[in-house]
C-alpha positions in Angstrom: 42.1 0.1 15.2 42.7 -1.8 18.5 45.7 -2.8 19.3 44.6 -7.1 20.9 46.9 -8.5 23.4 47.5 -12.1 23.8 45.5 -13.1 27.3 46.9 -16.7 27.4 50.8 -15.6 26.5 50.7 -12.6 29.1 49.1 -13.8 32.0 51.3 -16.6 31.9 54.5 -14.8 31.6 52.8 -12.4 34.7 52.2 -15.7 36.5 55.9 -16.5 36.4 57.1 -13.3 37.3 58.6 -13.0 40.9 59.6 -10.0 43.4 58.4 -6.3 41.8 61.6 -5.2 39.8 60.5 -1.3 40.6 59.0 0.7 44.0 54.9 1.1 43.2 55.0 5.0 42.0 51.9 5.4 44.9 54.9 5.0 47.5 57.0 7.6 45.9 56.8 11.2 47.3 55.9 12.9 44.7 53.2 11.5 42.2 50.5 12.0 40.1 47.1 10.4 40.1 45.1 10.4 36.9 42.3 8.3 35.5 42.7 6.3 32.5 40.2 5.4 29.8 39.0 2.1 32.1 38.2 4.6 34.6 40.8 3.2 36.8 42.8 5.6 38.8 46.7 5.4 38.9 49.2 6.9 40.7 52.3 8.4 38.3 55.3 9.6 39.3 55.3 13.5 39.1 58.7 13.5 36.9 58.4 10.8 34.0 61.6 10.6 31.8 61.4 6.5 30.6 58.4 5.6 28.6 57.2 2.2 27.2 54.4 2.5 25.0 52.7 -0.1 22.8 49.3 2.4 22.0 50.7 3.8 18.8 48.2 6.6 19.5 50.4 7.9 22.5 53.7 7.2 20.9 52.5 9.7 18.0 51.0 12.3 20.9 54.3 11.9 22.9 56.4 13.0 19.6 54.1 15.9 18.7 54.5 17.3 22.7 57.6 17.2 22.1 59.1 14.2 24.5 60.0 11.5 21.6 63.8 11.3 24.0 61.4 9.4 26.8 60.4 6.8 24.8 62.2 3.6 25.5 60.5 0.3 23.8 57.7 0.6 21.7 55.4 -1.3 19.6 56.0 -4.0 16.8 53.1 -1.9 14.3 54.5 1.5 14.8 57.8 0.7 14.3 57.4 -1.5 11.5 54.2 -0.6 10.1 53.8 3.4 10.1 55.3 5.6 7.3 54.4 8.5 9.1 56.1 7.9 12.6 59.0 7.3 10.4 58.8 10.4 8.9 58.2 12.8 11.7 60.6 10.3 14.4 63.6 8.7 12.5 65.0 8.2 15.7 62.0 5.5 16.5 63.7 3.2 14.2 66.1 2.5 16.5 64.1 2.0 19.5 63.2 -1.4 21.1 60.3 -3.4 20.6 58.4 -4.8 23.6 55.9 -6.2 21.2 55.8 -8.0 18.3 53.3 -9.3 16.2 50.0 -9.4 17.1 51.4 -7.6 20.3 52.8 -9.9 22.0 54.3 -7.9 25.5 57.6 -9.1 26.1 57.7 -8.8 29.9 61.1 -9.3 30.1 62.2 -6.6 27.9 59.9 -4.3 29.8 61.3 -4.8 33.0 64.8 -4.5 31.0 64.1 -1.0 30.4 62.9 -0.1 33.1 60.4 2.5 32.6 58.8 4.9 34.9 55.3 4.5 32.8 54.0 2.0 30.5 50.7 2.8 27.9 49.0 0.3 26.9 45.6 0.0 24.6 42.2 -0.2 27.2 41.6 -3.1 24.9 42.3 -6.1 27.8 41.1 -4.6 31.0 42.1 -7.8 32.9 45.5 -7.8 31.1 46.1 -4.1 31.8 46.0 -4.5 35.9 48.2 -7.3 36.0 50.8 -5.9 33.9 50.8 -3.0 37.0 50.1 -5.3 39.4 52.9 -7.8 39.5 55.5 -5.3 37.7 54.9 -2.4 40.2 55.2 -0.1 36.9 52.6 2.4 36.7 50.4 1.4 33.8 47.6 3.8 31.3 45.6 2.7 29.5 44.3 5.1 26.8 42.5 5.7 23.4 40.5 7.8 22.0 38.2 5.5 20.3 37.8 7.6 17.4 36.0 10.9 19.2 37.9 14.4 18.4 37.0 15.4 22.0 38.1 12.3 23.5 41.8 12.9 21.2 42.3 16.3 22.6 41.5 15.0 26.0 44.0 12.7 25.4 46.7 15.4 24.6 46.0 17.1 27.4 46.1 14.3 29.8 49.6 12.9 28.6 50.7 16.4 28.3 50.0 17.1 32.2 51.8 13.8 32.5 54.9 14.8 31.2 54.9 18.5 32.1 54.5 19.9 28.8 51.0 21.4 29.1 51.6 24.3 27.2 51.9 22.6 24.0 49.1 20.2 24.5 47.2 23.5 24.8 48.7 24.5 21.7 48.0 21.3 20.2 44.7 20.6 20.9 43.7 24.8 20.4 45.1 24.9 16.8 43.0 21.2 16.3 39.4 22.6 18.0 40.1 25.7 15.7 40.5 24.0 12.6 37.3 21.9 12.8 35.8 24.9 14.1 36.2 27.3 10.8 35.3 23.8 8.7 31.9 23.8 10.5 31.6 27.6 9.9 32.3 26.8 5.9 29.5 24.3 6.2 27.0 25.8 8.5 24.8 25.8 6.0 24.3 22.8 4.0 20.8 21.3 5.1 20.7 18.0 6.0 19.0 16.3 2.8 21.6 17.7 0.7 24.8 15.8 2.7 26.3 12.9 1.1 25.5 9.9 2.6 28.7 7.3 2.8 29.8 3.9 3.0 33.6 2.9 4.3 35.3 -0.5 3.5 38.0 -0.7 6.3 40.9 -3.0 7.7 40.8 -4.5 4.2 37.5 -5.7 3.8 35.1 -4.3 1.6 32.3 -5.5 4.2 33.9 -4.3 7.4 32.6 -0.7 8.0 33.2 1.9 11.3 30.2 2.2 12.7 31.4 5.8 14.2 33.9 7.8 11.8 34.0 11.3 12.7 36.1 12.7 10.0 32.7 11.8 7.9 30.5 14.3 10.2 33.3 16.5 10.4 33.3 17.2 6.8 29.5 17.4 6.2 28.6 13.4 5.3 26.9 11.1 6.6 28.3 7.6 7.3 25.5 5.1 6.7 26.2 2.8 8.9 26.4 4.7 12.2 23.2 2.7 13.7 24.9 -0.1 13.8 26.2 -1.9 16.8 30.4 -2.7 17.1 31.1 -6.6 16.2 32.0 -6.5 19.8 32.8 -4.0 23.1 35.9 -1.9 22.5 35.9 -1.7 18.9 34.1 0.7 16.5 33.5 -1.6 13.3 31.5 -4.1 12.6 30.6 -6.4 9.4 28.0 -6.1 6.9 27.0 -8.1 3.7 27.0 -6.8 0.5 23.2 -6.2 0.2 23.0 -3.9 3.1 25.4 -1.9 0.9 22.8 -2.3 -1.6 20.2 -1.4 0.1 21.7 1.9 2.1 22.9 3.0 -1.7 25.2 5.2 -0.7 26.4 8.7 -3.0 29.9 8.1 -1.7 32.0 5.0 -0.9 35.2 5.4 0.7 38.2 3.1 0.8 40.9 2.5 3.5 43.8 3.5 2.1 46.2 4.0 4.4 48.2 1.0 3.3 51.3 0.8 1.2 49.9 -0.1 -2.5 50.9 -3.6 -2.4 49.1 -4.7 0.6 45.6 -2.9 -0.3 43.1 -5.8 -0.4 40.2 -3.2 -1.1 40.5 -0.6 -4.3 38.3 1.7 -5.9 39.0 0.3 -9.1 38.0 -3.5 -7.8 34.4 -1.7 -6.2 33.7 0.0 -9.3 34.3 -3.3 -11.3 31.7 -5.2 -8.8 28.7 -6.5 -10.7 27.1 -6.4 -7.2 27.4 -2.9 -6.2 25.8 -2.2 -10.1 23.4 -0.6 -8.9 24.8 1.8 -6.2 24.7 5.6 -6.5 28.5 5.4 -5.9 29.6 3.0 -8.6 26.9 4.2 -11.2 28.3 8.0 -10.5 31.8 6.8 -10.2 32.4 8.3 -6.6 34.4 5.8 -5.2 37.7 6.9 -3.2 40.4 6.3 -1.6 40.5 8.0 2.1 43.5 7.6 4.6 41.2 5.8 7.7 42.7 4.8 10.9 45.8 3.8 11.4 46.0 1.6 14.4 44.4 4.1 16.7 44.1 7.8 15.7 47.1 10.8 15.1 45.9 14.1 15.4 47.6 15.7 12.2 46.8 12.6 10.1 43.2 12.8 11.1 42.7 16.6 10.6 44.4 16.5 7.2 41.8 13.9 6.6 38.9 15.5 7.5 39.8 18.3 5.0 40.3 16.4 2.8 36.8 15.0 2.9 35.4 18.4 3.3 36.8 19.0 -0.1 35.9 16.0 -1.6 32.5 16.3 -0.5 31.8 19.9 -1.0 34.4 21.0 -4.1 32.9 24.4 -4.6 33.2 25.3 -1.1 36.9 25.0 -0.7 38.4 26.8 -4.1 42.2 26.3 -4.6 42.6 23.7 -1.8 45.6 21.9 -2.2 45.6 18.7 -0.1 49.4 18.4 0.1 49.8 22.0 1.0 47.3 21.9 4.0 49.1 18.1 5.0 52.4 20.1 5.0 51.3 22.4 7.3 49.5 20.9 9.7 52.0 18.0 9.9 54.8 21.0 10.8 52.6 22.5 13.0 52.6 18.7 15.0 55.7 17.6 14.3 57.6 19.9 13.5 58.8 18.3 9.9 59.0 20.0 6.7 57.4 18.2 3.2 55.7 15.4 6.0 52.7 14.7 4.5 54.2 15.2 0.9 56.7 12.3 1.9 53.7 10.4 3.4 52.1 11.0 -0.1 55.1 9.5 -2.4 54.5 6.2 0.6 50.2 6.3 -0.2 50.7 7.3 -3.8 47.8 9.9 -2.7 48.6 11.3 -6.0 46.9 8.7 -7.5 44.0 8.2 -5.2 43.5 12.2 -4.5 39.8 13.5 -5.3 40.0 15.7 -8.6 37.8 18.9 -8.4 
């Protein structure tokens, strides 16, 4: 879900860096000051038409508002690695990447292009005010870290930034509304009585979020969420297979927001297991593919999911939901895009993978 930067190969590129390419946007006239996900405060121009961003999370947002024409360089993962920004942004296929793998920042490309704002992940705090400091570019760092709130927040802040508040309103209204009339379905189911669920993520069937909302969204429980992150700044951690055993969970989901080929972790290799034998899950057959995280969050992707859950999790409550039909519309009412999700779907193979009532 993070998106690492390389400390040693940065700083020493900053290092060598001379003069500031660009006027510091606190000396312009007009600017903006907002406060970014490491609390710091920076200073924005007021009118922001040339955007670098290597947080695929705020690529996606800045699409969905409506701005995809100020994006300049982005990532090496989103541009390579995301069926859906391809879908809903053909015109990302063309732009330049500032990182590569393992996101590398190629300094020299960024001050190529010069931007008027870069976004970055919060992930390298020390990283993050050097890029500002010896570039002079005005630099966010933003995530969500997996909280709804903290997403629509997020729409709303990069929507002020750009001027298009109105449809970050729209956006984030039509999002709070959805999860709002799911609660309403399932008001009602009492505690005891809510599936309790394991996640294999990032392709490891031992690697588990410790905090997955779409889970509590859609009336489970994720069996892990006691736990403590690996380490500050992520939300997974690892476990060994007889804490699986042991938490014996009705429900085990798998990432599967992967291509086919490059799934490490499948429902079909879980149920085969001889260690997991025993689990409710495996014994009951209720092991499934769900989409998960895709470096960082989008807001359509994760609402489809959380219905989909919902569904999968509570079948009689949701009669005659079609998944592809509710992935369509919420991915046009993001993007813009008719068929999206179906086209996402012939990418997954969710017609494989998709929870049969």
């Amino acid at each position: 879900m993070k998106a690492n930067i390389s400390c040693i190969i940065v700083a020493a590129a900053l290092a060598g860096l001379s003069s500031p390419a660009f006027p510091n946007a606190g000396q312009a006239k007009n600017v903006l000051t907002i406060k970014d996900s490491l609390d710091r405060t920076v200073a924005i121009p007021s009118r922001v038409e040339r955007i670098i961003t290597i947080q695929p999370e705020i690529s996606r947002l800045i699409v969905a508002l409506g701005a995809g024409d100020t994006l300049v360089g982005v990532d090496y993962t989103l541009r390579l690695r995301d069926p859906l920004f391809m879908i809903v942004y053909p015109e990302g296929s063309r732009l330049p990447l500032v990182s590569m793998a393992e996101n590398n920042i190629n300094l020299e490309m960024v001050l190529r292009l010069k931007p008027d704002l870069v976004f970055v992940s919060p992930y390298e705090r020390q990283i993050v005010s050097a890029l500002q400091r010896k570039t002079q570019i005005p630099v966010v760092a933003l995530s969500s870290m997996g909280s709804f709130s903290k997403l629509v927040e997020e729409a709303r802040l990069v929507g002020r930034i750009l001027g298009r508040e109105r449809r970050a309103d729209e956006l984030a209204a039509y999002f709070d509304e959805t999860l709002r009339r799911l609660g309403a379905s399932l008001k009602n189911v009492p505690q005891n009585k809510k599936p309790r669920v394991y996640l294999s993520f990032g392709g490891s069937l031992t690697r588990t979020p410790i905090f997955y909302e779409p889970v509590n969204a859609a009336g489970g429980t994720n069996v892990a969420e006691k736990l403590l992150p690996d380490f500050l700044g992520v939300i997974t951690t690892a476990v060994n297979i007889e804490q699986i055993v042991r938490w014996d969970p009705d429900i085990i989901l798998v990432h599967g927001n992967y291509p086919p080929p490059e799934r490490k972790v499948t429902p079909v290799g879980v149920l085969a297991d001889s260690r997991l034998a025993s689990v409710k899950a495996v014994k009951a057959k209720k092991v499934y593919y769900t989409f998960g995280f895709w470096d960082w969050w989008d807001m359509a992707e994760v609402l489809t999911e959380t219905l989909y859950l919902a569904n999968m999790f509570y079948p009689d409550a949701f009669p005659g939901f079609d998944l592809k039909r509710e992935g369509d519309a919420i991915i046009k009412k993001f993007y813009g895009v008719e068929g999206g999700f179906s086209a996402l779907s012939k990418i997954l193979r969710c017609d494989e993978w998709t929870h049969e009532q």
